[in-house]
N, C-alpha and C positions, 0 to 999 in steps of 0.2 A: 250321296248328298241328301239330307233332309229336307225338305220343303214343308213351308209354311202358307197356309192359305188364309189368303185378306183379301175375295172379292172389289169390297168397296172401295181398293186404294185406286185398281185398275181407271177403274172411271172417274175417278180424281186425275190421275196422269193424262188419261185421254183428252179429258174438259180442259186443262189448263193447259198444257200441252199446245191444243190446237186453235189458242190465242196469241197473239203478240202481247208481251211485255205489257205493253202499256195500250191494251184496249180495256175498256170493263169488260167485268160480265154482263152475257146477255140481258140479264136479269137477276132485281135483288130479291135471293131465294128468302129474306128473311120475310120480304113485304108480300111474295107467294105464298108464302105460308099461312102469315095471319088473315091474309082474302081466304083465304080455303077455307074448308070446314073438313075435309078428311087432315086433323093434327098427326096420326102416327105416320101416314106416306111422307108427311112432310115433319117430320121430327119435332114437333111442337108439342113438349111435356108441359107446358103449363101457361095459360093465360088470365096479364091479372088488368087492373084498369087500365094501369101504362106502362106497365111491360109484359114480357116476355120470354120465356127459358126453352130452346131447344138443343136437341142435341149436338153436336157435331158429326155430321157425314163422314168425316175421314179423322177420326178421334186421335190424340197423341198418346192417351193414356183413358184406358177404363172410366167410364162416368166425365171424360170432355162435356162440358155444358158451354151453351151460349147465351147469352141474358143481353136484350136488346129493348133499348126503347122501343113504343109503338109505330112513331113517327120514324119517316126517311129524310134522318137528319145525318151527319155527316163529322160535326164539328160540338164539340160541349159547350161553345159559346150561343149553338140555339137551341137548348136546354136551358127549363128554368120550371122551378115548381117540383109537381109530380113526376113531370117527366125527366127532373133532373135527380131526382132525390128514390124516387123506386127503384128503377134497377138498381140503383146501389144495397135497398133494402132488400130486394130480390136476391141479389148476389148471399148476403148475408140469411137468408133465408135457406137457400139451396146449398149452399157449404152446411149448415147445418144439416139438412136431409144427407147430404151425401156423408158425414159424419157417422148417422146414424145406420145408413147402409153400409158404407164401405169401410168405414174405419181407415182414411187413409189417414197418412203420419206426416201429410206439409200436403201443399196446394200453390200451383203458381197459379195466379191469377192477374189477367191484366186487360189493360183497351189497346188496341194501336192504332193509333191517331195519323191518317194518311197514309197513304201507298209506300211513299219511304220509309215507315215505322212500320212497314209490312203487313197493313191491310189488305187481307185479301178482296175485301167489301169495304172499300174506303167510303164510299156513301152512307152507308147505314152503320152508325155504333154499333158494336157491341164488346160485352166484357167476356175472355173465356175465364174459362173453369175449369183447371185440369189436377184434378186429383194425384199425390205421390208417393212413394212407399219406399222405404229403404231401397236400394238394389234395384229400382226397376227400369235404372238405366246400365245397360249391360252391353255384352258383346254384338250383341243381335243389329243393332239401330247404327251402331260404328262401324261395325267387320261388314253387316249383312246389308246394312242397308232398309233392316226392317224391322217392323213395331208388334211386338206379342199384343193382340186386344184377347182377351181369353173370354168376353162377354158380346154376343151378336148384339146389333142396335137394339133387333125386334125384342129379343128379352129386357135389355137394362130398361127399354123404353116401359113396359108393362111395370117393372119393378118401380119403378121412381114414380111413374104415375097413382100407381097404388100405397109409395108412401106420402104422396103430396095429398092424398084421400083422406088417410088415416091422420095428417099434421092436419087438418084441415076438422075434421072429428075432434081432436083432443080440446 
């Protein structure tokens, strides 16, 4: 039998795992994140005036992004301005970069609005970003149960940051 190694899913299974249903999380890692100042422990590729782009910890697909308002808001009805209107331009920003690195051939992208629309982090919005390629839904994720990521966080993190460097120069 073949085995496939994906450290980071483990601790995914462990963390949610050993919650009920319906407790939150102990904390919203997105608002961790932007308190901090070490951004690659905490997977934050990119901060702008009122949003936010970090990776996703337990990716579905190569280049998973998350694009979050600043604010720990919850619902788009208290959104309004910048902080309604950027991450959407963020979004459109980062499909682009990830274009330019990845070459994927479709993208789902979307919000889920509340715990029933399967918010993992029903408090803080955000939008993902999952890049998609002919074929790269296969036997593995049906039969096995599991997700080829062919790229570690630590690398895609360095690449994407160095091309938001370089969109940022032009």
């Amino acid at each position: 039998m073949d085995r496939l190694w994906a450290p980071w899913r483990s601790q995914y299974i462990r963390e949610t795992s050993a919650r009920p249903d319906d407790a939150p999380p102990p904390t919203c890692f997105l608002c961790h994140g932007l308190a901090e100042r070490d951004d690659r422990e905490n997977l934050l590729v990119w901060r702008r005036p009122n949003s936010a782009v970090f990776l996703n910890k337990y990716p579905y697909n190569n280049g998973h992004l998350l694009v979050c308002p600043l604010n720990h808001l919850g619902t788009l009805g208290e959104l309004d301005g910048p902080a309604l209107t950027e991450p959407m331009e963020t979004v459109k920003l980062a499909v682009s970069i990830l274009d330019r690195m990845m070459r994927p051939q479709g993208y789902n992208i979307g919000l889920n609005l509340g715990r029933s629309a399967g918010a993992g982090l029903p408090g803080h919005l955000h939008w993902h970003i999952v890049p998609r390629w002919d074929g790269d839904t296969n036997f593995m994720p049906v039969l096995g149960g599991t997700k080829v990521i062919i790229e570690s966080l630590g690398e895609f993190y360095d690449r994407f940051v160095s091309e938001i460097r370089e969109t940022s120069q032009r």
